[in-house]
PDB file of the backbone (N, CA, C, O) and the ligand in Angstrom, with CONECT records:
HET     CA  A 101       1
ATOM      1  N   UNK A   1     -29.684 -13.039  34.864  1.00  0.00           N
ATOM      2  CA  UNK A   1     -29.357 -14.373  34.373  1.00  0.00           C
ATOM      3  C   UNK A   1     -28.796 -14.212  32.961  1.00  0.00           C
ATOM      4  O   UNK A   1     -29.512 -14.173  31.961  1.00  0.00           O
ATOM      5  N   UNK A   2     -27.520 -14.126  32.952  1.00  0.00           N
ATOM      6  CA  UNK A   2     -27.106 -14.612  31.433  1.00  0.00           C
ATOM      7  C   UNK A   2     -27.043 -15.999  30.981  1.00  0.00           C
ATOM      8  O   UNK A   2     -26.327 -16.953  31.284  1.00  0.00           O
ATOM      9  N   UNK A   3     -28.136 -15.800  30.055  1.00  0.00           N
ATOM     10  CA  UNK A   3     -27.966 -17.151  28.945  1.00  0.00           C
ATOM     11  C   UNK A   3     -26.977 -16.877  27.822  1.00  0.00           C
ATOM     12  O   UNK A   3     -27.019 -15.772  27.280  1.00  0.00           O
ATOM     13  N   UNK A   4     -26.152 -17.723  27.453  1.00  0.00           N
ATOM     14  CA  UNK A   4     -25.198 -18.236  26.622  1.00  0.00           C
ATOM     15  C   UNK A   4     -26.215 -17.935  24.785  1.00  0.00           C
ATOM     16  O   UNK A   4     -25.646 -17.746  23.710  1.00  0.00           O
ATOM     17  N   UNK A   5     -27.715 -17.988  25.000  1.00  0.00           N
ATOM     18  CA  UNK A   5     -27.967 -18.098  23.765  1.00  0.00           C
ATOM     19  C   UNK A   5     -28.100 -16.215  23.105  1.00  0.00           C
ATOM     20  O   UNK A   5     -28.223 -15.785  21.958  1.00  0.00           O
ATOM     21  N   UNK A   6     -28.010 -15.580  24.305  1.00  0.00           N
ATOM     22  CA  UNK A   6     -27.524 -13.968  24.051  1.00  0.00           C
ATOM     23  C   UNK A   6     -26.579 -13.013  24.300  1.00  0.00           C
ATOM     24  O   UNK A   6     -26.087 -12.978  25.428  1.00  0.00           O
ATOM     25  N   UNK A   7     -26.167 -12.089  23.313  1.00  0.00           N
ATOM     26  CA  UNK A   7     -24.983 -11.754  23.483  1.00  0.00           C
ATOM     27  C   UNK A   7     -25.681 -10.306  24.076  1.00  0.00           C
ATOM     28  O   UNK A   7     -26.471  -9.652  23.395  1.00  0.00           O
ATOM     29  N   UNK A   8     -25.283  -9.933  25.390  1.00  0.00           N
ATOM     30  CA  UNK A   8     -25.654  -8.753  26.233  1.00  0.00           C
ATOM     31  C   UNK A   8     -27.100  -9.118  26.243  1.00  0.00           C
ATOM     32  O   UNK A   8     -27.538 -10.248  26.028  1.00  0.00           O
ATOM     33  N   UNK A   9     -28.005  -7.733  26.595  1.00  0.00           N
ATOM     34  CA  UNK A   9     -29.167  -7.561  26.815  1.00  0.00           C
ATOM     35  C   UNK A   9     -29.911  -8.297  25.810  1.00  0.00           C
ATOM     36  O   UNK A   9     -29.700  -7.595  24.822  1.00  0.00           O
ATOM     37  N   UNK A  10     -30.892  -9.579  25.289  1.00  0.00           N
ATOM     38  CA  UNK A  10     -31.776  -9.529  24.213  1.00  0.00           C
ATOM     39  C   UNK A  10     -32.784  -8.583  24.115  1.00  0.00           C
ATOM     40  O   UNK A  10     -33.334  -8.146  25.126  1.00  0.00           O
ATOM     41  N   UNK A  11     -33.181  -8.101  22.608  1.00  0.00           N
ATOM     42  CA  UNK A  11     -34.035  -7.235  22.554  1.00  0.00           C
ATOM     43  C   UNK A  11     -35.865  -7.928  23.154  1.00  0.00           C
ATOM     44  O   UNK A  11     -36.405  -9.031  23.064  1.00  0.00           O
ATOM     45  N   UNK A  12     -36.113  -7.150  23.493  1.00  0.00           N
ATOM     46  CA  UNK A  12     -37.448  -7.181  23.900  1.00  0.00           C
ATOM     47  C   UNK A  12     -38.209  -8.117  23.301  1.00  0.00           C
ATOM     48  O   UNK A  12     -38.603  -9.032  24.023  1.00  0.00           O
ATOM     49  N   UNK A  13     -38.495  -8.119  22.241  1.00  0.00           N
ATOM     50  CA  UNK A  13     -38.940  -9.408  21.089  1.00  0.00           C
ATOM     51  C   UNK A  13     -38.311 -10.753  21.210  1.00  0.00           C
ATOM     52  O   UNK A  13     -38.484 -11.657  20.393  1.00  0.00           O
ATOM     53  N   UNK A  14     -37.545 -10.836  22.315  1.00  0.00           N
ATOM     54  CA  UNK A  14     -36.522 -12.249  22.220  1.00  0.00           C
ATOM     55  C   UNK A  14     -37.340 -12.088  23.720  1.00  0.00           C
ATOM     56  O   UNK A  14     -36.283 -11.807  24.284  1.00  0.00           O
ATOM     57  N   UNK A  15     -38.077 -12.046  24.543  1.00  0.00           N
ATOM     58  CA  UNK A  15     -38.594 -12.467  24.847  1.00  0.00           C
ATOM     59  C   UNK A  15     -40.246 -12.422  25.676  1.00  0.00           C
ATOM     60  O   UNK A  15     -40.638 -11.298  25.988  1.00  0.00           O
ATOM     61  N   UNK A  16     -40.968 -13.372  25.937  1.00  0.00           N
ATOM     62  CA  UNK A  16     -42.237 -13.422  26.412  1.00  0.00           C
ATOM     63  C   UNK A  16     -42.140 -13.669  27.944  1.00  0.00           C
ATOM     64  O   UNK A  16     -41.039 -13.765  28.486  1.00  0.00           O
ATOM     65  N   UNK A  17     -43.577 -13.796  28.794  1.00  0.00           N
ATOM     66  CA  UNK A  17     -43.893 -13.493  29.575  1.00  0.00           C
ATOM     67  C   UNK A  17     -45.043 -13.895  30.398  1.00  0.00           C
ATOM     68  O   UNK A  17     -45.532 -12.883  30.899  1.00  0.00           O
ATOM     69  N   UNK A  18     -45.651 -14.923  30.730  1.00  0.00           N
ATOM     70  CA  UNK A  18     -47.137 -15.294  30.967  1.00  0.00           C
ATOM     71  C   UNK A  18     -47.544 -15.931  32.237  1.00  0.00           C
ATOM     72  O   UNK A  18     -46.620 -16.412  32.894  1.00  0.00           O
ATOM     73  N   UNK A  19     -48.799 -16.038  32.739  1.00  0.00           N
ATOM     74  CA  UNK A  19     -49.369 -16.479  33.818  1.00  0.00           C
ATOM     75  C   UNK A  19     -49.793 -17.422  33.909  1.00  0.00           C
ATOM     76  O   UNK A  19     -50.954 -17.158  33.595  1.00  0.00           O
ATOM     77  N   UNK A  20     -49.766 -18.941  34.214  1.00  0.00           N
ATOM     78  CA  UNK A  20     -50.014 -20.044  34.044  1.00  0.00           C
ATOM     79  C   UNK A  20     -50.396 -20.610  35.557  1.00  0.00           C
ATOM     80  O   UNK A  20     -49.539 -20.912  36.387  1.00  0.00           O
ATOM     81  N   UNK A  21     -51.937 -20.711  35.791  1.00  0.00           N
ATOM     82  CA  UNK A  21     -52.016 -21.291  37.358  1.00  0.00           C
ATOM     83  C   UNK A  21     -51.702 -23.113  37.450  1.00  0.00           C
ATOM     84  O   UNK A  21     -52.557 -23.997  37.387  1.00  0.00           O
ATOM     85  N   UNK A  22     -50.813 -23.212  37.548  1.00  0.00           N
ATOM     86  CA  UNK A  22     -50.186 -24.364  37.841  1.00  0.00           C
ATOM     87  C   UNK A  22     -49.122 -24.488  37.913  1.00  0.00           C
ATOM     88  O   UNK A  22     -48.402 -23.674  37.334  1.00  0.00           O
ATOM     89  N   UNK A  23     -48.488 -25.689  38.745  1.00  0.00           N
ATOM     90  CA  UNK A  23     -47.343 -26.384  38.942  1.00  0.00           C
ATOM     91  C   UNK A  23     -46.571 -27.429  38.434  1.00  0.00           C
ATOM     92  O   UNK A  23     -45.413 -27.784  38.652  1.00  0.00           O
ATOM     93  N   UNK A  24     -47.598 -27.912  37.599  1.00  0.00           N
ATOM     94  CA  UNK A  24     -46.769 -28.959  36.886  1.00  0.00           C
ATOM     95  C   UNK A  24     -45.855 -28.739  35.499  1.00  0.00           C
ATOM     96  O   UNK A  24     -46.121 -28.190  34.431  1.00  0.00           O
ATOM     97  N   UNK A  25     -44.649 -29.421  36.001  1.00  0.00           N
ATOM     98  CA  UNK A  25     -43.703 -29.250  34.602  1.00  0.00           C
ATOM     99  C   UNK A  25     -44.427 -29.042  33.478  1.00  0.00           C
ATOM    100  O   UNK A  25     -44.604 -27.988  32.868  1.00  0.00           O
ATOM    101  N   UNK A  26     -44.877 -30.253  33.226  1.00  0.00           N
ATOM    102  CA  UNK A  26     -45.443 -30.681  31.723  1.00  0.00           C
ATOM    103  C   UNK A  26     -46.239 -29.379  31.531  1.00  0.00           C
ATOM    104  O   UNK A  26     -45.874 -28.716  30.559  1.00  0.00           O
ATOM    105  N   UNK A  27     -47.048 -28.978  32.111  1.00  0.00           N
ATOM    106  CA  UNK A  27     -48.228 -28.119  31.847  1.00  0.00           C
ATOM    107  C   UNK A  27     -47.474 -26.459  31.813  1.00  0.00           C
ATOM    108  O   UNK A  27     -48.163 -25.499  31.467  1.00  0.00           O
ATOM    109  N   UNK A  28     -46.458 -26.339  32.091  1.00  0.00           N
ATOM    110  CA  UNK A  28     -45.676 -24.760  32.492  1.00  0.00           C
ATOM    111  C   UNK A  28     -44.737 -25.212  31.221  1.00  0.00           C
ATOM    112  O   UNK A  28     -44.786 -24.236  30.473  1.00  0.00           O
ATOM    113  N   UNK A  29     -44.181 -25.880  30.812  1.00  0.00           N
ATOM    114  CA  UNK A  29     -43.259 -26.071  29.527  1.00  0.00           C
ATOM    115  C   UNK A  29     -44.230 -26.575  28.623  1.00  0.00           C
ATOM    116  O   UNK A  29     -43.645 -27.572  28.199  1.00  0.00           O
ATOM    117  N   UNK A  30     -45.264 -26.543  28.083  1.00  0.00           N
ATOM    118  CA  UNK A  30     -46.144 -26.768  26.923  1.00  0.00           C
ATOM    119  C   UNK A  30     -46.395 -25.272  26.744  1.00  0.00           C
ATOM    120  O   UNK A  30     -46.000 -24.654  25.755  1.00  0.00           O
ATOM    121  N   UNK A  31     -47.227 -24.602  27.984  1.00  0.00           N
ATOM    122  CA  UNK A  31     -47.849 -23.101  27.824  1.00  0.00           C
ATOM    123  C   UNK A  31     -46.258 -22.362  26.890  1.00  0.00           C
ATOM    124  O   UNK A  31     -46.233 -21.782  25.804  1.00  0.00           O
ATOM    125  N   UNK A  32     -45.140 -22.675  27.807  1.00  0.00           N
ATOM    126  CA  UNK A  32     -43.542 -21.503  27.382  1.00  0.00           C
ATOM    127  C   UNK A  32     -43.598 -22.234  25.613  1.00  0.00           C
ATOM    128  O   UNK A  32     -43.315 -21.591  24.602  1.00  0.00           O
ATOM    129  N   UNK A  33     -43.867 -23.133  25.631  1.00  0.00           N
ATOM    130  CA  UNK A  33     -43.460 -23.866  24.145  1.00  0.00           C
ATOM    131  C   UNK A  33     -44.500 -22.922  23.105  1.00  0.00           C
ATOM    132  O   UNK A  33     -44.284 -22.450  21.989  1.00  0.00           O
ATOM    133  N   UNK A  34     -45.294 -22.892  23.688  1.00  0.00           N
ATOM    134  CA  UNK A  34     -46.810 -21.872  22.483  1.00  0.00           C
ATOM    135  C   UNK A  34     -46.157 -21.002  22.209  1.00  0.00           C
ATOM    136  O   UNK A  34     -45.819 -20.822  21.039  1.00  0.00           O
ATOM    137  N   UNK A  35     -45.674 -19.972  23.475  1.00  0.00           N
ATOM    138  CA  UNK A  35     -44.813 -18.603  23.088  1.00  0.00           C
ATOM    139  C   UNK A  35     -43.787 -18.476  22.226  1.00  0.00           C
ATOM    140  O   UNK A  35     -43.490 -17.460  21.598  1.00  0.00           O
ATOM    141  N   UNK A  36     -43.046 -19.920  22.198  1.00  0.00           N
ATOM    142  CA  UNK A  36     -41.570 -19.866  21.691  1.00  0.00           C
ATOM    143  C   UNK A  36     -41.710 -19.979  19.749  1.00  0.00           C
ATOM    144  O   UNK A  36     -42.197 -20.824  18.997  1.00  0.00           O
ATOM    145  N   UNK A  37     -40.938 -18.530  19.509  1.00  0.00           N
ATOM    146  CA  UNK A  37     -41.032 -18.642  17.991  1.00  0.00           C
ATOM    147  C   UNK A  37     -39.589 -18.361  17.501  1.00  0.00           C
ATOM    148  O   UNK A  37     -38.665 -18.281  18.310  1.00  0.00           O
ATOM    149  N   UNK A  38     -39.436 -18.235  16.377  1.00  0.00           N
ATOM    150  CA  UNK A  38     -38.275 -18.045  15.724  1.00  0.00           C
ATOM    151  C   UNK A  38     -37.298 -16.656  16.352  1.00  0.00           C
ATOM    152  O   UNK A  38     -36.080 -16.574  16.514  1.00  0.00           O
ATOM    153  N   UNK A  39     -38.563 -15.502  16.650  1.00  0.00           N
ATOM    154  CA  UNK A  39     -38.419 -14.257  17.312  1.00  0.00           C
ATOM    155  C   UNK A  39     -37.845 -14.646  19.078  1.00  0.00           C
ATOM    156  O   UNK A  39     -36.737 -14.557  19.608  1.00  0.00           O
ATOM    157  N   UNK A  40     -39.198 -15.092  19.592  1.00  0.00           N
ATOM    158  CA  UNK A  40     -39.317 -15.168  21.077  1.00  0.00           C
ATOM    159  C   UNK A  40     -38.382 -16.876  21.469  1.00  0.00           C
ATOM    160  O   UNK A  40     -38.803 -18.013  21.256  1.00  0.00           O
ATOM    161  N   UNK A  41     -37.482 -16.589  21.883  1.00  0.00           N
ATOM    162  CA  UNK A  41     -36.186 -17.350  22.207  1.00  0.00           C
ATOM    163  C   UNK A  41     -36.441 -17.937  24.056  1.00  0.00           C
ATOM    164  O   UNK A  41     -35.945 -18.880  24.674  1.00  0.00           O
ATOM    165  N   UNK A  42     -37.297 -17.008  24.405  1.00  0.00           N
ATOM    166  CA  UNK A  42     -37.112 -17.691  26.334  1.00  0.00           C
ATOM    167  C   UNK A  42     -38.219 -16.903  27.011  1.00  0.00           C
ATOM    168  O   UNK A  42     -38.234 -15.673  26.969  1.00  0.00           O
ATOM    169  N   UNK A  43     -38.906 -17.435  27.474  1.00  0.00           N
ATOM    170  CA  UNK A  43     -40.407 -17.216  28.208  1.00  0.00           C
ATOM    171  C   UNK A  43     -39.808 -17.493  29.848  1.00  0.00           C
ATOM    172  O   UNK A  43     -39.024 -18.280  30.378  1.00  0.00           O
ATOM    173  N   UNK A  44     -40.709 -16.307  30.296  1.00  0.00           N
ATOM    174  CA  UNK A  44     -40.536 -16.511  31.839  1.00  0.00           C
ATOM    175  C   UNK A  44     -42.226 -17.236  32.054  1.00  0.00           C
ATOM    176  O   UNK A  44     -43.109 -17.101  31.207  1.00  0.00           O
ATOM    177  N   UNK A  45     -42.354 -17.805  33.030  1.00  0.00           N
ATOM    178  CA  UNK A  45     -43.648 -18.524  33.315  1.00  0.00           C
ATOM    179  C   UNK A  45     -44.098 -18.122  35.121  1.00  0.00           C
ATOM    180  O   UNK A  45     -43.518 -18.574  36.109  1.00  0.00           O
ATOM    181  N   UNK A  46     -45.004 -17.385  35.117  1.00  0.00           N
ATOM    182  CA  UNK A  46     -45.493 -17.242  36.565  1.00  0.00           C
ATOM    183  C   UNK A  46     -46.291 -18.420  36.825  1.00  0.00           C
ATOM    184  O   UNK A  46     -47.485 -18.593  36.580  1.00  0.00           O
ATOM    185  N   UNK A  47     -45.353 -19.298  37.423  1.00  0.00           N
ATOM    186  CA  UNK A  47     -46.534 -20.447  37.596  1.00  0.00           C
ATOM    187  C   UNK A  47     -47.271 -19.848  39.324  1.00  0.00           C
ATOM    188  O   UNK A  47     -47.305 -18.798  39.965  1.00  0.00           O
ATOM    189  N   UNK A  48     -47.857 -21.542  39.502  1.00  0.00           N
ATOM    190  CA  UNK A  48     -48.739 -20.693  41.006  1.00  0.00           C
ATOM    191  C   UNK A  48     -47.686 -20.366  42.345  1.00  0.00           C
ATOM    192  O   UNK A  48     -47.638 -19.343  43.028  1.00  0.00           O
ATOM    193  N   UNK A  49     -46.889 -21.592  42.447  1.00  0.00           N
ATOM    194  CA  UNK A  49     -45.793 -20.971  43.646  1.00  0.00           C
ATOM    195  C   UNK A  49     -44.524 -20.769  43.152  1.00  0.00           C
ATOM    196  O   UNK A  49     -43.954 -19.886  43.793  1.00  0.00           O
ATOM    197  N   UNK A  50     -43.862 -21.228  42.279  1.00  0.00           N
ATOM    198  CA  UNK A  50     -42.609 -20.508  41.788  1.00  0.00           C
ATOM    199  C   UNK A  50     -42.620 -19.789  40.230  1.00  0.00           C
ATOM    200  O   UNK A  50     -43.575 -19.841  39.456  1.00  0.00           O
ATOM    201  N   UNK A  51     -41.737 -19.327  40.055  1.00  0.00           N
ATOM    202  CA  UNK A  51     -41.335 -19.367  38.058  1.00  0.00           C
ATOM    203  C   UNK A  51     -40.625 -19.965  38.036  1.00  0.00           C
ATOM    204  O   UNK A  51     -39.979 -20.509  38.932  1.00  0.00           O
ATOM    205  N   UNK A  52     -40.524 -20.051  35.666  1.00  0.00           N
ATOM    206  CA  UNK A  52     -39.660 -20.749  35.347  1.00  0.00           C
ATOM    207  C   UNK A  52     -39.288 -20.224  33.988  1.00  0.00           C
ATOM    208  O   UNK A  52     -40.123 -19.981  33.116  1.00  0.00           O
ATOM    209  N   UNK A  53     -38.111 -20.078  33.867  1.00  0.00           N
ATOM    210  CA  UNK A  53     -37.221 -19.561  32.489  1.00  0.00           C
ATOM    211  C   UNK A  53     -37.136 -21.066  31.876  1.00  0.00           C
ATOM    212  O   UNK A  53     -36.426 -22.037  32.139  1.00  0.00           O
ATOM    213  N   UNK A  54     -38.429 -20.764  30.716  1.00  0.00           N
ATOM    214  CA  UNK A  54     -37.433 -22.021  30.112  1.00  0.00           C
ATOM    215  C   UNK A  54     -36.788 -21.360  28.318  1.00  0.00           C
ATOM    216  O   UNK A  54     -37.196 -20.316  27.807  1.00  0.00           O
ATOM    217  N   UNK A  55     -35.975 -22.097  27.824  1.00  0.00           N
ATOM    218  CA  UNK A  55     -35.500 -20.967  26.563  1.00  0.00           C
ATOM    219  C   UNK A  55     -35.066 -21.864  25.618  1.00  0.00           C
ATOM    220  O   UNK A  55     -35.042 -23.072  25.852  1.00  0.00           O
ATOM    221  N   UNK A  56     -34.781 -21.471  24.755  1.00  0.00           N
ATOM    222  CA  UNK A  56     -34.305 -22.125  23.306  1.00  0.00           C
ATOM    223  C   UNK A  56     -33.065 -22.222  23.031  1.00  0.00           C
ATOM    224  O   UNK A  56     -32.449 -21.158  22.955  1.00  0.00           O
ATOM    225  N   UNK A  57     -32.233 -23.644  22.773  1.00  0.00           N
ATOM    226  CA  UNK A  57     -30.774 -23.605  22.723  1.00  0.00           C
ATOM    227  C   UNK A  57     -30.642 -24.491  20.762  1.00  0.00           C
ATOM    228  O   UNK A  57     -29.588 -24.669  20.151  1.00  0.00           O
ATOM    229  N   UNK A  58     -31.391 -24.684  20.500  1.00  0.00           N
ATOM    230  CA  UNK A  58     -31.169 -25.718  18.954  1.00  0.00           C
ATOM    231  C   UNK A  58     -31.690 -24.548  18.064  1.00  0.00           C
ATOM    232  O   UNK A  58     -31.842 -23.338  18.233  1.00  0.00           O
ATOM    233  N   UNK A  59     -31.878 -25.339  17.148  1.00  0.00           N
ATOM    234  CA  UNK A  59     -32.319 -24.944  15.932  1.00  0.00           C
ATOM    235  C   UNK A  59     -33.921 -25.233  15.792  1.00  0.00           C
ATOM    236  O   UNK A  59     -34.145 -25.240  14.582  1.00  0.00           O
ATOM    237  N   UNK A  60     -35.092 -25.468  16.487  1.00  0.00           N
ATOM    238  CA  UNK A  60     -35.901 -25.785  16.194  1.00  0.00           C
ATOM    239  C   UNK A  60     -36.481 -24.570  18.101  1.00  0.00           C
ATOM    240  O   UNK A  60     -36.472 -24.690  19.326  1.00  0.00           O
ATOM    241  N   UNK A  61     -36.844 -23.630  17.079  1.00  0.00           N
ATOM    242  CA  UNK A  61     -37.273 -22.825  18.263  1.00  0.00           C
ATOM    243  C   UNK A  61     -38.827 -23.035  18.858  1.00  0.00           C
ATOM    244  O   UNK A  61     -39.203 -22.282  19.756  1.00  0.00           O
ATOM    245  N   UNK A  62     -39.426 -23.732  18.512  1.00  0.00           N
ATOM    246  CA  UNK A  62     -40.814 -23.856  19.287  1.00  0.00           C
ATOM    247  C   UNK A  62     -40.443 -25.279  20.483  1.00  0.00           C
ATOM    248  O   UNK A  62     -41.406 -25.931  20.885  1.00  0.00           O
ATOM    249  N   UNK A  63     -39.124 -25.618  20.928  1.00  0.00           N
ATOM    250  CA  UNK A  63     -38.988 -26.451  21.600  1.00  0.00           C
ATOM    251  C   UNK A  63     -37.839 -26.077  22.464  1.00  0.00           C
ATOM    252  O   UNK A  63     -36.668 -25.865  22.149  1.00  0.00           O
ATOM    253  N   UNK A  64     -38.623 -26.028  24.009  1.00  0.00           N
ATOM    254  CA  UNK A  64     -37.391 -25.539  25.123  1.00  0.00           C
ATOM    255  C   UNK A  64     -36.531 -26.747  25.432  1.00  0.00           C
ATOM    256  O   UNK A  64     -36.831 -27.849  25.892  1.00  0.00           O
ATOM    257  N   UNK A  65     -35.233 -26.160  24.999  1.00  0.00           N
ATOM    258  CA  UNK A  65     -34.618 -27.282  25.571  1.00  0.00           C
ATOM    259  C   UNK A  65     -34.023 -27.131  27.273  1.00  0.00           C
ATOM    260  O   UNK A  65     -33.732 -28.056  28.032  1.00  0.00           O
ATOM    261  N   UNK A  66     -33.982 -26.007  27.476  1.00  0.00           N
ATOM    262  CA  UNK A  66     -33.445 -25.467  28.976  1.00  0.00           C
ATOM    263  C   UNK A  66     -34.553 -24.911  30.102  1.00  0.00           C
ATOM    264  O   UNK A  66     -35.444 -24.127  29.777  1.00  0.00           O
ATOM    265  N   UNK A  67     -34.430 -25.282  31.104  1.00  0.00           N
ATOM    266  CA  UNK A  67     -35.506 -24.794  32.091  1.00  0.00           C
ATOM    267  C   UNK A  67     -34.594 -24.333  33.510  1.00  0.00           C
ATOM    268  O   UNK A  67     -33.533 -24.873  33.823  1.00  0.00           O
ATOM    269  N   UNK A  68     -35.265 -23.198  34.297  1.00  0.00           N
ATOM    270  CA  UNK A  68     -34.691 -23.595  35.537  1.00  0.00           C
ATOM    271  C   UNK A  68     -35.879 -22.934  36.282  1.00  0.00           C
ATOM    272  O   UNK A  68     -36.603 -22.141  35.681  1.00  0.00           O
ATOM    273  N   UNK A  69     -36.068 -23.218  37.454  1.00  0.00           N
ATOM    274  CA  UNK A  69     -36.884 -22.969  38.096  1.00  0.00           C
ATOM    275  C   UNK A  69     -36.292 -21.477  39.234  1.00  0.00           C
ATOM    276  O   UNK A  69     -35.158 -21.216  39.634  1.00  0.00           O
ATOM    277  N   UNK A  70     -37.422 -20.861  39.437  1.00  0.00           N
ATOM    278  CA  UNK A  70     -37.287 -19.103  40.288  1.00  0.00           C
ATOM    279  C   UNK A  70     -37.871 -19.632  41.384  1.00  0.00           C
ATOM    280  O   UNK A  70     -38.781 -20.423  41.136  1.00  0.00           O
ATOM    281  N   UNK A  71     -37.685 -19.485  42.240  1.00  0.00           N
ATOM    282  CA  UNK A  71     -38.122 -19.880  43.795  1.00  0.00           C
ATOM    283  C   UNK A  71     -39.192 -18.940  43.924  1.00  0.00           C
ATOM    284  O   UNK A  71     -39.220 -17.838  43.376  1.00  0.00           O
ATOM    285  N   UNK A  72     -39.942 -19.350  44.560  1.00  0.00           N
ATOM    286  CA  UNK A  72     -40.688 -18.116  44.756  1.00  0.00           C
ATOM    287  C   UNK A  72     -41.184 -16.954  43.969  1.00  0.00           C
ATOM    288  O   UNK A  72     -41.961 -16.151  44.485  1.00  0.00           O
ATOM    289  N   UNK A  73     -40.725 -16.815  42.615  1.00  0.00           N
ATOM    290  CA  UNK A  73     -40.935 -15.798  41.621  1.00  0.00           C
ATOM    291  C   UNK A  73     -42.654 -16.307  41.165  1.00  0.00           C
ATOM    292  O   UNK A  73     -42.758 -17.027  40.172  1.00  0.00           O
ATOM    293  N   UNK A  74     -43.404 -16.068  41.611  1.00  0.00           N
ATOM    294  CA  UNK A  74     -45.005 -16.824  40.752  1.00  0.00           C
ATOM    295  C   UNK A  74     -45.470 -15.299  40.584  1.00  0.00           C
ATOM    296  O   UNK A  74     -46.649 -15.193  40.921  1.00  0.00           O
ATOM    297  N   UNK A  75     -45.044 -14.381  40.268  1.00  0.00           N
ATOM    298  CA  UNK A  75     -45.700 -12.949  39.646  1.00  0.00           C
ATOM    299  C   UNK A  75     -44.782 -12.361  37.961  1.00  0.00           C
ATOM    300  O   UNK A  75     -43.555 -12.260  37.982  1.00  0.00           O
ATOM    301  N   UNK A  76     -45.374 -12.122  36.994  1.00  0.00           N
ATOM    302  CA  UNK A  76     -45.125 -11.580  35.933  1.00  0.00           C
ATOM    303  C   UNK A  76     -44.152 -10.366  36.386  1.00  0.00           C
ATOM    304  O   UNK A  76     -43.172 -10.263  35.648  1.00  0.00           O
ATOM    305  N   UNK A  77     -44.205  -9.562  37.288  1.00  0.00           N
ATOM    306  CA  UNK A  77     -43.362  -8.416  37.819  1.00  0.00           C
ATOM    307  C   UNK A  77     -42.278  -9.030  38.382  1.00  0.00           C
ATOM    308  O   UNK A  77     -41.294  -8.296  38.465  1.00  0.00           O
ATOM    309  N   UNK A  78     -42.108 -10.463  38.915  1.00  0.00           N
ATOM    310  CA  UNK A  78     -40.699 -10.959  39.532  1.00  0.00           C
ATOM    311  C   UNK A  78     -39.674 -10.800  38.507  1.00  0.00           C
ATOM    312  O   UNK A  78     -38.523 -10.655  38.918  1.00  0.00           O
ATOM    313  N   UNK A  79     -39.923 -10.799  36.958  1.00  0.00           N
ATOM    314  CA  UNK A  79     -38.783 -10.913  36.114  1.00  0.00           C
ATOM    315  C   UNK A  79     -39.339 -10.350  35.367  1.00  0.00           C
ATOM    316  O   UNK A  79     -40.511  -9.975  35.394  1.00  0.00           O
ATOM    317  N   UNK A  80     -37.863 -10.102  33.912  1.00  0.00           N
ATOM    318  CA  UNK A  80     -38.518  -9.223  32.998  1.00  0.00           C
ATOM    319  C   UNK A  80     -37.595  -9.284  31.692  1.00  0.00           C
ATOM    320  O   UNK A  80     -37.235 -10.461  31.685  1.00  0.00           O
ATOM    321  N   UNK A  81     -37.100  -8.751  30.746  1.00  0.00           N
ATOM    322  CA  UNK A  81     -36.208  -9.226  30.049  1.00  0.00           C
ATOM    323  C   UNK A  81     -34.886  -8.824  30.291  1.00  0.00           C
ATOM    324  O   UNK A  81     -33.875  -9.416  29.913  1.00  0.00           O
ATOM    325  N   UNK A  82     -34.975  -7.308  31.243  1.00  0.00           N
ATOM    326  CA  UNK A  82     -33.668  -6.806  31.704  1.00  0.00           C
ATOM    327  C   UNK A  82     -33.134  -7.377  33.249  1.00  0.00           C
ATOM    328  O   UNK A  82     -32.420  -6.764  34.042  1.00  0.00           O
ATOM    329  N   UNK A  83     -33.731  -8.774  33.405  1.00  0.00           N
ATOM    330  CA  UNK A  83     -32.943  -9.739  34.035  1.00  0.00           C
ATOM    331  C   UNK A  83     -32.336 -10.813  33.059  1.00  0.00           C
ATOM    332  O   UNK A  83     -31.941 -11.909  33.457  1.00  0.00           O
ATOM    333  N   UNK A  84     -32.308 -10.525  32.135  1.00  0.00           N
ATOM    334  CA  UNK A  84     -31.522 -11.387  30.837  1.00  0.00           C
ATOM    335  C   UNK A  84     -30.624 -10.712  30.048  1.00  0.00           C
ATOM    336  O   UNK A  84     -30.615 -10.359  28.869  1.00  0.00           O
ATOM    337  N   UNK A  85     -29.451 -10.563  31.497  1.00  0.00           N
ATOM    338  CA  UNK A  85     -28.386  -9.776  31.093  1.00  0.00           C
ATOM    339  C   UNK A  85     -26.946 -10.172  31.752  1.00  0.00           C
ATOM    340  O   UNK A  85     -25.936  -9.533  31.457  1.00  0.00           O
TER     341      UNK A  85
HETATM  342 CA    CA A 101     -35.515 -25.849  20.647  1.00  0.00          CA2+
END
């Protein structure tokens, strides 16, 4: 998945990674929002039945403005940062 907010591969530090047992939006984009810092730009989220990339497009990085949902991806091993390329 290339995002527009990196140029080639981001380094490792641009991004996070976490396990969240649930499905609900609100509750899977609050957990990615904790992760998101000035550094960490786009969190993958193993929720319980799918993932979700959500990432940082403004100037105010503790707030995702972009999400998309992984079908079926609900494991930390489905993605990684060298699918953010
Ligand atoms: Ca933001």
């Amino acid at each position: 998945m290339d995002l527009s907010i990196f140029t080639g591969t981001p380094a490792a530090s641009a991004y996070a990674e976490i396990t969240v047992a649930s499905n609900n939006f609100a509750t899977l984009k609050s957990a990615a929002q904790a992760q998101m810092t000035a550094t960490v730009q786009a969190v993958f989220v193993a929720a319980t039945t799918n993932g979700w990339l959500f990432w940082n497009t403004d100037a105010n990085p503790g707030t995702a403005e972009e999400a998309v949902m992984l079908t079926g991806k609900h494991s930390v091993t489905n993605f990684g940062v060298g699918d953010l390329s």
